[in-house]
N, C-alpha and C positions, 0 to 999 in steps of 0.2 A: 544667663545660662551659658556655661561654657565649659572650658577646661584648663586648670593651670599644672605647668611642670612642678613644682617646687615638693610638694609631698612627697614623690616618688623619685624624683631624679634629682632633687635638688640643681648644682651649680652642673652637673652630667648632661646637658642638653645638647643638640647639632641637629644641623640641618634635614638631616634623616629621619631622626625621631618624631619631628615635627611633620615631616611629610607623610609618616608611617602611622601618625596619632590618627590626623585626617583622614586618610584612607580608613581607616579603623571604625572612626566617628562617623562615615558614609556608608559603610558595612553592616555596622551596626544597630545602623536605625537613630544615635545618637544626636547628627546634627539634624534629620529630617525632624525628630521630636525636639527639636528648639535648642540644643546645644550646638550654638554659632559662635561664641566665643575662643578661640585659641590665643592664650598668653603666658608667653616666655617669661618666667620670673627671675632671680638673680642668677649673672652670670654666663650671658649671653653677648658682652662685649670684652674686650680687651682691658687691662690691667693700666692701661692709661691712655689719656684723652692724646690725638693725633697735636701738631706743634700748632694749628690754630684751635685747639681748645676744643676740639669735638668728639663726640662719644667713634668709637671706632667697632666695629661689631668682630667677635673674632674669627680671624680668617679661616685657621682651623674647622672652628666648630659651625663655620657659616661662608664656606667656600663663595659663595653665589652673592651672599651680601644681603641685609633686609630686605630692602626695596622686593629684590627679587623675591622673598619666600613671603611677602605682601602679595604681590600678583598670586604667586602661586595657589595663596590659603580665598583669597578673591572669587580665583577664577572657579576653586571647587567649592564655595559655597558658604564661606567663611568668614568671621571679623579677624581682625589681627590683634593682639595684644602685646604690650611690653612692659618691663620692670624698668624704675630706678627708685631712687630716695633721695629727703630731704636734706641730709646731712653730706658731709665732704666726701666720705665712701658708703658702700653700700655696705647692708647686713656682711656678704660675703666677701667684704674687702675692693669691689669694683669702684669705679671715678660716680660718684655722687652730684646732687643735682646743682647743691649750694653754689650761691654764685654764677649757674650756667645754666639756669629755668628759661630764661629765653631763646638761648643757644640749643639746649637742647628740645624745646617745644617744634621749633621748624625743624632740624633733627626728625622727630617724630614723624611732621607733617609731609618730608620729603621721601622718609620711606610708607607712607599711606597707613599707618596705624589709625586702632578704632578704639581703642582702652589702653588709659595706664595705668600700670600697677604702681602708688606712691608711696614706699617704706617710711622708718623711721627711727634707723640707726647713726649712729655717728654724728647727732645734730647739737651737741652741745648745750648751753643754755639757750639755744632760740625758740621762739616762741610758734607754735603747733599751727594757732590762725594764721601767723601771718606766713609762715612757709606755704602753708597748704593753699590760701589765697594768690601768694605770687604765683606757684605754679597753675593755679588756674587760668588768671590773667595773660600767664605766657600760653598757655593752651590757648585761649579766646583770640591772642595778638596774631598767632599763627593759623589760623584760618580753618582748619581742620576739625570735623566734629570728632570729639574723642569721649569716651565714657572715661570717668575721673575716679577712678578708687585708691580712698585715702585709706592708708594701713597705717594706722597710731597708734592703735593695742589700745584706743580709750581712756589714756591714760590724762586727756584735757578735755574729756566730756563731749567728743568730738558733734554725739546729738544732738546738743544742747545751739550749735552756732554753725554747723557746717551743712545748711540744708540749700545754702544760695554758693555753697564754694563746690561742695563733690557730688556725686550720685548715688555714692553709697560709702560708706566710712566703719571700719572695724570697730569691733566693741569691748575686745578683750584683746588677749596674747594668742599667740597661736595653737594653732589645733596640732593633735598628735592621734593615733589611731589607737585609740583605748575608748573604753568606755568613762570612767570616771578618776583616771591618776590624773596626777598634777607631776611636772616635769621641770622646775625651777620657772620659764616663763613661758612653758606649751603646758597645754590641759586638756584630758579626754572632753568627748563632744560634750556628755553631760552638764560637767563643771559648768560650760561656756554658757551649753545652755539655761541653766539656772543663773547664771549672770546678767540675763538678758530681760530677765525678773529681777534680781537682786541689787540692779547697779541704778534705779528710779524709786521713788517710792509711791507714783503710781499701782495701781491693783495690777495694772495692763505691765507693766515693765517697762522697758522701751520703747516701747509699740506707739501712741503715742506721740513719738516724735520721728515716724515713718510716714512714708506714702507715695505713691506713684512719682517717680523720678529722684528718691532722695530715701534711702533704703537702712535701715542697721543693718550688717556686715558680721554674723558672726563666726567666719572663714571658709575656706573650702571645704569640701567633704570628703572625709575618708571613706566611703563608700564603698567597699570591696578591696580595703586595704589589709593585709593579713593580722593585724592587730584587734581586727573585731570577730565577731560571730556572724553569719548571717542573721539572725533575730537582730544584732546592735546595729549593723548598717540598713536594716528595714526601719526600726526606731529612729534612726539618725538621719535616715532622709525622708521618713512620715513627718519627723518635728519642724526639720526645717522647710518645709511646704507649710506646717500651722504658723512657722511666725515670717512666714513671707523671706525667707532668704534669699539673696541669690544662690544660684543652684550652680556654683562650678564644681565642678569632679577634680577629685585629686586622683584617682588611682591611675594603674597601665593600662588603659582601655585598648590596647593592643592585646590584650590577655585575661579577658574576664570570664566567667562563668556566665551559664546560661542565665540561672537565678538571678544575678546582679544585672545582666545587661537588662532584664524582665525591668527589673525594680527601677534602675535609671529612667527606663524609655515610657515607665506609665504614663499612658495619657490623662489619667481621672488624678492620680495623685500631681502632677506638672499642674493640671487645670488650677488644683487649688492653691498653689504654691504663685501661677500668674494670674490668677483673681482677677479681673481689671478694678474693684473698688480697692484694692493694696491695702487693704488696715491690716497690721500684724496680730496675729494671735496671742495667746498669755495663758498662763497656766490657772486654772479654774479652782483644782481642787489637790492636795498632798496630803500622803500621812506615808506611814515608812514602806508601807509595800504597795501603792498603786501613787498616779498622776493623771490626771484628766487635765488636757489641753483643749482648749476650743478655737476658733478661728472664726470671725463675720464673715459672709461671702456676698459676694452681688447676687440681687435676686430674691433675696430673704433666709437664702441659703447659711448653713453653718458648718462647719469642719470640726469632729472631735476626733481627737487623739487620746487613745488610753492606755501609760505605761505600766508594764509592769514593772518595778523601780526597786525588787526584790532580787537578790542573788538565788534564786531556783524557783521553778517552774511553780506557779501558783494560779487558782482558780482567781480570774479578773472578773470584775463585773462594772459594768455604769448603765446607771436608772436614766432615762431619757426626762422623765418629768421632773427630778430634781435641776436639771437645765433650764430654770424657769425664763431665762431671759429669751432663751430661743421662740418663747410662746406669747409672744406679742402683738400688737397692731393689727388683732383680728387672727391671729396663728392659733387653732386649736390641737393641729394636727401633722405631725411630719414624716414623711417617707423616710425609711431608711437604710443606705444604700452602705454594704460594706467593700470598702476599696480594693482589700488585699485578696478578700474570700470571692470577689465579683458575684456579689449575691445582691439580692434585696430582699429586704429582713423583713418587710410588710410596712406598717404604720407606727408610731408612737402611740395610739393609741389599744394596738392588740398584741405590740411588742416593745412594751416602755421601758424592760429590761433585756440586757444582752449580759451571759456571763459564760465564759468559755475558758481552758485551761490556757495559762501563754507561758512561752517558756522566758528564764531569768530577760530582763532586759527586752522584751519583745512587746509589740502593739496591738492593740486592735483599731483599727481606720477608717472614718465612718466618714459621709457624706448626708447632710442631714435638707431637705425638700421640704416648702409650705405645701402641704394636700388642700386644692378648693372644693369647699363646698361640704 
């Protein structure tokens, strides 16, 4: 859980902003509810490496220098983060890692980084494993624990073999703050998230080949970015708490609304997003105007999610007892807790159906309890 520049500010980032996030994210309630992550994405060094070969941070936009805005994010309660890539330059034209994963791993370790962010532009015909593996190896060589997030866009099945090389590995192209356009190689959340079903042929989707330390990656969130609705950033961060995302924020959280800081900071939706059994969630049930998401949880617990996946306001409904898997291993009966309404609905057994109007794009989010006895 955290939060990365690139959505909002893209290559526009300094020493400021970053200082002014964190203040924000301590105001806010943000890092106390588990967003401890701050990471700078492209753009935050110099346009070429100094005459021994080293990343140079720029002086402009980082008068003070890493190391220092490490301490800084430290001392108030924070991890640090940072971008590069596997290829020669970066997406946004900076000095790239190729050739310099070991140089720049202690690099990293000397300014106290805790995450990096690892692209996947300008790399030519090399091969995905074995970049992402040297840069690990030089992460390991430099001594520093570092969270490893590989950005590949998925394009070598990154699931399928990088569960002993990253911590979490993208699964698509990047996100844009729409609901469901496609943007040549960004796509609204939806798209992404129907890919996360579409890209296995598993029932489950991806899910699968997730689990505690080793995560699918389906990008940051647009959560209160002016591209959606509040309903699509309710949906958009109800979803990815069902399929176990990490949860970094893209927006200005220096300037949110009440409603979105609300929605960020929940505790009961965060709860089920950091589960400690981590099975991802998968999409249950589709037809052109609803989606039923479900999610396992520790404890006997289940997470459903119910879209409305219609462009205008429609009467949603889901039957608790057609969930037959939830009713197992002695489960006759389940409590039912709604997330967004803070209610509890009774039991599966005197309220097996919930059906309420939602407006285009919007959820209903339910927390689902074994009753004994």
């Amino acid at each position: 859980m955290g939060w990365n520049s690139w959505n909002t500010f893209e290559t526009h980032i300094d020493e400021e902003l970053v200082k002014g996030v964190a203040q924000a994210m301590i105001d806010n309630g943000m890092r106390d509810a588990g967003y401890n992550y701050i990471v700078l994405d492209d753009g935050w060094m110099t346009k070429e490496r100094d005459a021994d070969g080293n990343l140079v941070a720029d002086p402009e936009k980082f008068p003070n220098g890493m190391k220092a805005l490490a301490d800084y994010l430290h001392e108030h309660g924070f991890k640090f983060g940072l971008y590069n890539c596997a290829g020669y330059d970066t997406c946004a034209g900076y000095p790239g890692s190729m050739g310099h994963e070991y140089q720049d791993a202690l690099t990293y370790a000397s300014y106290g980084i805790d995450y990096l962010k690892y692209d996947w532009c300008n790399t030519g015909t090399r091969d995905a494993q074995e970049a992402y593996t040297t840069m690990r190896d030089a992460l390991y060589a430099a001594g520093r624990p570092v969270v490893f997030s590989m950005c590949e866009w998925g394009h070598s099945e990154p699931w399928t073999w990088a569960e002993d090389v990253g911590h979490l590995w993208r699964t698509t192209g990047d996100i844009i703050d729409c609901y469901d356009c496609v943007q040549q190689w960004s796509h609204g959340w939806k798209v992404i998230l129907d890919m996360q079903m579409d890209q296995a042929e598993d029932h489950q989707g991806l899910g699968p080949f997730a689990g505690p330390g080793h995560w699918n990656d389906p990008d940051m969130m647009e959560v209160g970015n002016p591209g959606l609705t509040f309903a699509e950033s309710r949906a958009h961060f109800s979803l990815w708490c069902v399929i176990a995302a990490p949860l970094i924020a893209g927006n200005d959280v220096r300037d949110m609304s009440p409603e979105i800081t609300q929605l960020l900071t929940d505790k009961e939706a965060i709860a089920i997003d950091q589960d400690k059994l981590g099975k991802q969630g998968f999409r249950y049930y589709q037809d052109d105007e609803r989606e039923i998401w479900v999610r396992e949880l520790s404890g006997g617990d289940w997470a459903v999610c119910v879209l409305n996946a219609s462009d205008e306001m429609r009467e949603t409904e889901v039957d608790f007892s057609r969930l037959y898997f939830m009713f197992q291993d002695g489960v006759e009966n389940m409590s039912i807790r709604d997330i967004w309404q803070k209610e509890n609905l009774g039991n599966t057994d005197d309220t097996p159906v919930v059906k309420r109007p939602l407006e285009a794009h919007d959820v209903m989010f339910f927390r689902l309890s074994p009753v004994e006895g």
